[in-house]
N, C-alpha and C positions, 0 to 999 in steps of 0.2 A: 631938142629939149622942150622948144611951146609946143610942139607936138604932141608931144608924151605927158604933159602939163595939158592941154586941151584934152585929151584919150579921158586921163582921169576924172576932169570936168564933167564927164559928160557920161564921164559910166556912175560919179554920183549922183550928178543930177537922173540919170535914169531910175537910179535904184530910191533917191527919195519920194521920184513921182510915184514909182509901181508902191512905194511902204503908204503915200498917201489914196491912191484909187484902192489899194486892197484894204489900206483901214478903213476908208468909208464905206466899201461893199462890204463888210463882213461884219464890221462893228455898228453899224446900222439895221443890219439884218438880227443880227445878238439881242440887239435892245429889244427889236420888235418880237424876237423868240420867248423874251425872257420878259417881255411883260405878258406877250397871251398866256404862256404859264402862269403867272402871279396870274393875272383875271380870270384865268377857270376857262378860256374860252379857246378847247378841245377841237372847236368846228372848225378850227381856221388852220389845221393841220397842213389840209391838203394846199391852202393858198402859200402859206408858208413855205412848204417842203417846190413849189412853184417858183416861188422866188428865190429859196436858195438857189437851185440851180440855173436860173436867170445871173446870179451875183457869179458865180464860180464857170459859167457858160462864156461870160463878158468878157472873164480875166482872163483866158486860157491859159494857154501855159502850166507852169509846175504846179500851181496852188490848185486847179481842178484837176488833175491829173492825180495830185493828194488826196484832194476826198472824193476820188472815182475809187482810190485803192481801197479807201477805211468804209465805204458802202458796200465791199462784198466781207464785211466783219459783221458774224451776228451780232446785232443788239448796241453796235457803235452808234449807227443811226436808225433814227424810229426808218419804219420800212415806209412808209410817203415818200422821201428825203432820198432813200438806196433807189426806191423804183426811180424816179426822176432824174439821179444821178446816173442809171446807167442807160439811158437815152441819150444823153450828151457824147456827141461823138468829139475827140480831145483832137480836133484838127484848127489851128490857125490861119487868118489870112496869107498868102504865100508872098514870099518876099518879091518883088516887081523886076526885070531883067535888069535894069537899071542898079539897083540894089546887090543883086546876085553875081554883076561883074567885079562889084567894088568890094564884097566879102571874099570869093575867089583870089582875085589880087592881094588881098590883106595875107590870105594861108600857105597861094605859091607863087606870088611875086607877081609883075608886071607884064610877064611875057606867060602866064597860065596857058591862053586858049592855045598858042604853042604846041603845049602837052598834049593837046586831043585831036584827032581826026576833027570831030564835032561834038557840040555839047546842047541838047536842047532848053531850049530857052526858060519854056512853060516846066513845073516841076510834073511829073508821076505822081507825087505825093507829097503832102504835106501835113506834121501833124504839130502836138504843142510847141516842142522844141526845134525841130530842125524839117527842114521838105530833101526829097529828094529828087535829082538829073538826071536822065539816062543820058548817057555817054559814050561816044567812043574814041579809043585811043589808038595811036598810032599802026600797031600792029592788028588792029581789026577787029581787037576784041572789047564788046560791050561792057559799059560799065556801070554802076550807082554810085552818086556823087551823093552824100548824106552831108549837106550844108546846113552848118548850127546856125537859128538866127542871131542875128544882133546881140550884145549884152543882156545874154539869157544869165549869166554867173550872178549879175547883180540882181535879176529877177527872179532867180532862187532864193538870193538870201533873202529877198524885198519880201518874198511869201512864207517863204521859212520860219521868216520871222512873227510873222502875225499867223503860224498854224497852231498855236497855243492857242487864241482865238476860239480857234475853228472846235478846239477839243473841250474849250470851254461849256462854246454851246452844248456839243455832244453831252457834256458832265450834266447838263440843266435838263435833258430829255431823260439821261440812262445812267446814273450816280452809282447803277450797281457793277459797273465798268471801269476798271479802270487803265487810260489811254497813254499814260507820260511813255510807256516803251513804244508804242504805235509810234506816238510822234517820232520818237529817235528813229526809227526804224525806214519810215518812210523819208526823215529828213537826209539819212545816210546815202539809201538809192535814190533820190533825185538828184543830190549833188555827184554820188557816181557817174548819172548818164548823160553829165555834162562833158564828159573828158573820155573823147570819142576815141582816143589810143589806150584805154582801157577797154572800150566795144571792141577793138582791134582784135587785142586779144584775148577779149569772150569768143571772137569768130574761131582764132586759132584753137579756142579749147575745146570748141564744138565739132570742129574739124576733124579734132581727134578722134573723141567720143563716137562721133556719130559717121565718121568717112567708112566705113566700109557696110551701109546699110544704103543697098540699092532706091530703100523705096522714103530717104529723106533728105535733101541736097541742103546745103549750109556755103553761102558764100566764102570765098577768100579776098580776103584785104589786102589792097595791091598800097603798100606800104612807102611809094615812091609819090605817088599823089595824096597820101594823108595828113593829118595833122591832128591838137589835139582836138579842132572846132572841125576839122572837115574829113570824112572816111569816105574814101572810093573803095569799093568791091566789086566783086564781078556781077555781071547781071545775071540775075535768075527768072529765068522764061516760063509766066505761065498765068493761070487763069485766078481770080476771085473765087475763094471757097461757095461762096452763094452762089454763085454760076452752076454746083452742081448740085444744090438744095434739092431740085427736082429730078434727077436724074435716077435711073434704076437703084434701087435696095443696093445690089450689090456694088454700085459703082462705090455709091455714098458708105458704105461699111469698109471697102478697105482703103479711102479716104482716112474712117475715121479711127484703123489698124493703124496706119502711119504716125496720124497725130499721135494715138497713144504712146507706142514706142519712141517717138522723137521725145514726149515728156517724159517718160516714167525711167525711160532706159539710162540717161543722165541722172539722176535721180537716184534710183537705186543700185547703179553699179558706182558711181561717180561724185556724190552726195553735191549735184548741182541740178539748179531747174531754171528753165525759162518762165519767170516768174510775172512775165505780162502776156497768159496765152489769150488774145480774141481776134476777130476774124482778119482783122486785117494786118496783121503778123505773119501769114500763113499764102500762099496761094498754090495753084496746084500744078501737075506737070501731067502730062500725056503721050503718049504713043497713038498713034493711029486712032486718034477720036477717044480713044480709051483713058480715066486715069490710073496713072504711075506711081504719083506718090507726091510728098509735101517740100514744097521751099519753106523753109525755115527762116522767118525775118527777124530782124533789129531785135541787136542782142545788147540793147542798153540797160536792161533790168532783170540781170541773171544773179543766184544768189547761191552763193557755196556755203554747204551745212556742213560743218563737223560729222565725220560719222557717225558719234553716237547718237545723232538726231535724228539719222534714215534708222539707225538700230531700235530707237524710240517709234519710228512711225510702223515698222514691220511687228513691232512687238507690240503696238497696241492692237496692232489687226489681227495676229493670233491670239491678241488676250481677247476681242470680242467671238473671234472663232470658238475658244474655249470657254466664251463667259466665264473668263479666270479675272474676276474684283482687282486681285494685287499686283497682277501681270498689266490690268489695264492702269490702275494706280504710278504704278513703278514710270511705265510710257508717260503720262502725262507729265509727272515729273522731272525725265529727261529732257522735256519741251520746254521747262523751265515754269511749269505752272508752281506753285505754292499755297501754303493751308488747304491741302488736301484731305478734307474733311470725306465721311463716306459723300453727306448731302452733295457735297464739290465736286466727287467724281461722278457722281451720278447725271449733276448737271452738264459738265463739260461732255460726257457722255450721248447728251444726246442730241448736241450737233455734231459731235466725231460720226457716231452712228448712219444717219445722215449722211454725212461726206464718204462712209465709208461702204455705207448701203450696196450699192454695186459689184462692189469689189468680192462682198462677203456673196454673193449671190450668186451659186454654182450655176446659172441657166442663161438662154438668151432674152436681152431686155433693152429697153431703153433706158438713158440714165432716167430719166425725170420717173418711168415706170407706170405710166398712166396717169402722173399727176400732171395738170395742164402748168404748160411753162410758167406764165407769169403768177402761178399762185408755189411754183417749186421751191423749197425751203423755208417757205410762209410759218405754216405751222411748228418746224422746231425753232425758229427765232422766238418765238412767241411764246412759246413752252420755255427755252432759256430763259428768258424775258421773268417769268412770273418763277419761275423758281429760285433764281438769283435776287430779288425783292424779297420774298420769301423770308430767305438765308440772313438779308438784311448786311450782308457784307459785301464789298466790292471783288470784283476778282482782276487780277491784274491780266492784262492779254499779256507773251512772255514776243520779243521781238523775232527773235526765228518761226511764229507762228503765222506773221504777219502775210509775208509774201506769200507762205506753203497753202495758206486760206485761200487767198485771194485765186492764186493760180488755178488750184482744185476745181473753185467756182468758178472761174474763167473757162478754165477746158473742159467740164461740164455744159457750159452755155454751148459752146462749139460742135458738142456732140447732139445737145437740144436742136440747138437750127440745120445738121446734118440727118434727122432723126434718125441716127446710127442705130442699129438691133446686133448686138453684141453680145458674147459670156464676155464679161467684163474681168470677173472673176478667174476664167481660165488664162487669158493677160495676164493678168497683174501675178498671178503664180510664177506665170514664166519668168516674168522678170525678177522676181525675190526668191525663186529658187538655190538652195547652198548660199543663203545671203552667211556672210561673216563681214562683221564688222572691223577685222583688221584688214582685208583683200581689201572693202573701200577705198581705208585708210591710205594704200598701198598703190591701187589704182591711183587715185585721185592726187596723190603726190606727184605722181609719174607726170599725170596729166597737165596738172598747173604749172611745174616744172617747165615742161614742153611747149607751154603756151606764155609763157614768162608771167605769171601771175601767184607763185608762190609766197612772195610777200604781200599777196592780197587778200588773203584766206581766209574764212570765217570771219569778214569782218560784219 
């Protein structure tokens, strides 16, 4: 009983230090935002946009992981603020061996190291929330030990709480925005990817989807070592996608054939994405010096759409194929936008355009297309920008647009530093091919069914 009376002590006192260090990095950072605006002084942008990510770089954890997500949103933040956020790499100090015995005992009891051949000490990896072990277990076969750190629950809520804050500011830079569903959106999947027997069975549903394609491997969850703070999976063998940055054209293009199908093909058959795609999610597999194809990682931030939402996203792309105004209207509205003025669709128009650039482009190309990476998507943020001021109304972001942005721009970076030469266009047919929006429906029941995630759907 003081036990469990000390536990709680001590997961409040965690969670009032993280509400007090995140209110003074942020609410410190606020004031200073929000007087260079009041003073007119424009020049101190770039020091600004320096220090935020000093403030959200400090804190790790969920609250930069937060606004790593809402920096690939046009016009959420001035682009100073996005460039600097996405240099921050969301990795944590890693927990010490000393530490990693005493958490492991907490998930399988006193006699854990038991359960394994051997367990390496040092992690593989470590990032905001959890590092992971390679492992082995008794019958020989390798494993990942994804250990959540310490009283991360309460260091959700500690940042959760102060991400009004955060949107605050955003409201002081870009007022023609508007964030309250971002927030929800991102507050929903942070606290999902604390509750690692739901990652369980994001693996098992991926499993599904994706087990009979040779060229994308998806671990399985060895469900007798997990818990809901610690997931073992089987290990998957293979190389850092940068590893073959420099390798021949054609290595790096059916590299970036796999990636596509592993994202699109969930997606459009199955109205599911892996919604945190960057490089270190991904590594790669080989034959004989050669690569094979994509491992597929950490399925803490996977997000199930409704079908009418994939019906929505195929139907705005034959509305810009036909430059059909009402077909693209119709789409943007099943995404949940609203006041769809002509000027609204015009605007939201032409970051869709943009994202969907590629897709509409029957030839072979690079995604960025000759524009140099770090200025890639510059110019339509900036055109949204002045057109939505313009309008002089806010437009609301709708919450299933959140992660579908983010990812798009996520797996477009990946395809940038692979500088894949692709029809993009010819892809992406194949997958939306005889799309019908009840087959989704039909698939995707099946699937979550299968994976025991039916009562988690749409949420």
């Amino acid at each position: 009983m003081s036990s469990a009376r000390d536990d709680e002590a001590n997961r409040l006192s965690g969670r009032l230090s993280r509400y007090a260090r995140v209110g003074t990095g942020v609410g410190g950072l606020a004031a200073r935002v929000i007087g260079a605006r009041a003073l007119g002084r424009g020049s101190d942008a770039a020091a600004l946009a320096a220090e935020f990510a000093r403030t959200f770089g400090g804190l790790k954890g969920p609250l930069m992981k937060a606004a790593q997500f809402a920096s690939h949103i046009p016009d959420v933040l001035p682009p100073e603020y996005a460039a600097e956020l996405q240099k921050l790499q969301a990795e944590a100090p890693p927990m010490g061996w000393a530490f990693v015995r005493r958490r492991m005992r907490a998930e399988l009891g006193g006699d854990w190291e038991k359960r394994f051949a051997s367990f390496e000490h040092e992690p593989s990896a470590a990032a905001s929330l959890g590092q992971v072990h390679r492992a082995i277990v008794p019958d020989g076969g390798e494993v990942a030990c994804k250990l959540q750190y310490p009283d991360m629950d309460s260091a959700v809520e500690a940042d959760l709480s102060q991400l009004g804050m955060v949107f605050a500011v955003q409201r002081r830079f870009n007022p023609e925005v508007d964030t309250r569903e971002v927030a929800k959106e991102l507050s929903a999947r942070l606290r999902e990817e604390l509750d690692y027997d739901r990652e369980a069975r994001h693996l098992r549903l991926y499993g599904t989807i994706l087990g009979d394609a040779p060229h994308v491997r998806v671990p399985e969850p060895v469900s007798e070592l997990s818990t809901r703070r610690l997931l073992t999976m089987t290990w998957l063998e293979g190389k850092p996608l940068l590893a073959f940055a420099d390798r021949p054209l054609e290595e790096r293009n059916s590299i970036a054939r796999a990636l596509f199908y592993a994202w699109w093909h969930p997606f459009a058959h199955f109205g599911v994405i892996h919604g945190d795609p960057h490089l270190g999610n991904y590594t790669v597999f080989e034959e004989a010096g050669a690569p094979q194809g994509v491992n597929l990682l950490d399925y803490g931030c996977i997000r199930i759409f409704p079908p009418r939402f994939v019906e929505g996203v195929v139907a705005l792309y034959r509305g810009f194929q036909a430059d059909d105004k009402e077909r693209v209207k119709e789409a943007f509205s099943s995404w949940g936008f609203d006041d769809l003025t002509e000027e609204r669709v015009d605007t939201l128009s032409l970051w869709a355009r943009f994202i969907y650039a590629p897709l509409l482009d029957d030839r072979v190309r690079t995604i960025a297309d000759g524009v140099e990476p770090h200025k890639y998507g510059r110019r339509e943020v900036w055109q949204v920008k002045q057109s939505l001021q313009a309008q002089g109304a806010a437009v609301t972001i709708p919450r299933e647009f959140v992660l579908m942005n983010r990812a798009a721009v996520g797996l477009g970076a990946v395809f940038l530093h692979l500088r894949a030469e692709l029809n993009f266009h010819q892809m992406f047919e194949a997958e939306i091919e005889g799309f019908e929006r009840a087959i989704v429906a039909e698939r995707q029941a099946a699937a979550l069914r299968d994976a025991g995630l039916e009562d988690v759907a749409h949420v």
